[in-house]
Residue, then its C-alpha position, 0 to 999 in steps of 0.5 A: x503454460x505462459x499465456x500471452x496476456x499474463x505477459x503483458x499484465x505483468x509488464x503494465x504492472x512493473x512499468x506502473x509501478x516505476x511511473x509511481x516511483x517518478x511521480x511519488x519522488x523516491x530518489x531525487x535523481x529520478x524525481x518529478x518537478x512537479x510536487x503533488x498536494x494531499x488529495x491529488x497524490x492519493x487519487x493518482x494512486x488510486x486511479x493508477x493502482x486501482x483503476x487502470x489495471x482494473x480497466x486492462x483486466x477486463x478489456x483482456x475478457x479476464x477474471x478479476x478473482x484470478x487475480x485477488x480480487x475475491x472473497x477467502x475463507x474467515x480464518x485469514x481475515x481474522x487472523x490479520x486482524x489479529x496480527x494488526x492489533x497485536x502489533x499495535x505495541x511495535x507501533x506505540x514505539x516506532x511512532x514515537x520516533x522523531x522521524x515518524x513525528x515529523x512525517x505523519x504529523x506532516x501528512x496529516x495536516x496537509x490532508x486537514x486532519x489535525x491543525x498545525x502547531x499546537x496540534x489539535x485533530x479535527x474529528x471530520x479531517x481525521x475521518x475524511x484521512x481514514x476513509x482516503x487512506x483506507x481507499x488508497x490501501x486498497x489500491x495498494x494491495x490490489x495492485x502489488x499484492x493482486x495485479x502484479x504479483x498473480x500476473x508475474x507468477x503465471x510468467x516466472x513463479x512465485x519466488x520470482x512474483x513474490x520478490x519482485x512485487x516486495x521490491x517496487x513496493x519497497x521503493x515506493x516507501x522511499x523517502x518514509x521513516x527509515x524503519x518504514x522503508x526497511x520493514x516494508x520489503x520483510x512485510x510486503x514478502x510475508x504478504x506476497x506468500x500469504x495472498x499466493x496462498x489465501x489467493x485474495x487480497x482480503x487478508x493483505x489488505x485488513x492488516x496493512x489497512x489497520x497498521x496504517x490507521x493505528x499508526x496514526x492513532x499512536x502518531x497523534x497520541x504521542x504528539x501531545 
């Protein structure tokens, strides 16, 4: 039985997420004036995707472990660590790609990880991007992958849960490499099936967590 809260979670889930797309700039028609700088990007992620579905949770007297947010078995953390490292050569060459270049070598120096031209990488920037990005992928699969994803499918299913959170997190990566942007509906339906099944982010989050690290790893050593 659909339970009123479940309703209206899923309804702040979905409305987040077209906020996120206004404020983050996918389509230009549908775009804020205001451009965002590196750290004011990240916290408003993280504040929207993270903490304010967080704060509705338990002021709806809920259980955040029915929504994700929980420990699972070592067999599914494992195993997406096992995925990240294995796809770390599919990495190695996308990341090569002129569109990846431009893009990640950008966003890292805004973030003050690398200097501009030549590229040189400052150990404590590059730190300071890791722990941000890894906090900013929290939020992420916390909020797709958790508050969104468990709210619809008590209203409408998993089949329903699974596409719509793979769509909105498709078109949050718009304005990415294009690679980036068509991979991510695949990856995030692959990752909605495996959080319905393990019922934790954990996994989810391991493997999205260590691509985007490697990622930048392959990014920077192409650079040279």
């Amino acid at each position: 039985m659909i339970k009123k809260h479940d309703i209206w979670l899923a309804i702040m889930g979905t409305s987040l997420g077209i906020c996120l797309l206004y404020l983050n700039g996918g389509w230009s028609s549908f775009r804020s004036s205001h451009p965002m700088d590196f750290l004011e990007y990240y916290l408003i992620n993280d504040i929207a995707l993270l903490v304010m579905p967080l704060i509705v949770i338990t002021l709806c007297g809920l259980n955040t472990s029915d929504y994700g947010l929980r420990s699972c078995s070592r067999k599914h953390i494992i195993a997406a660590a096992v995925i990240g490292v294995l796809f770390f050569p599919v990495v190695l060459i996308t990341a090569k790609a002129p569109e990846f270049q431009a893009y990640y070598l950008q966003v890292m120096r805004q973030s003050g990880a690398i200097t501009d031209v030549p590229v040189e990488i400052s150990i404590f920037g590059f730190i300071r991007h890791q722990i941000i990005l890894i906090t900013y992928m929290f939020a992420w699969e916390w909020f797709f992958r958790g508050f969104l994803l468990m709210s619809v499918q008590r209203m409408s299913g998993s089949v329903v849960a699974v596409l719509v959170q793979a769509v909105l997190f498709t078109i949050m990566h718009l304005g990415k490499p294009t690679i980036e942007v068509v991979s991510s509906f695949f990856g995030a339906v692959l990752l909605g099936m495996w959080a319905l099944r393990s019922r934790s982010i954990l996994p989810c989050f391991t493997v999205h967590a260590l691509l985007t690290s490697l990622n930048d790893v392959a990014v920077l050593m192409h650079s040279r």
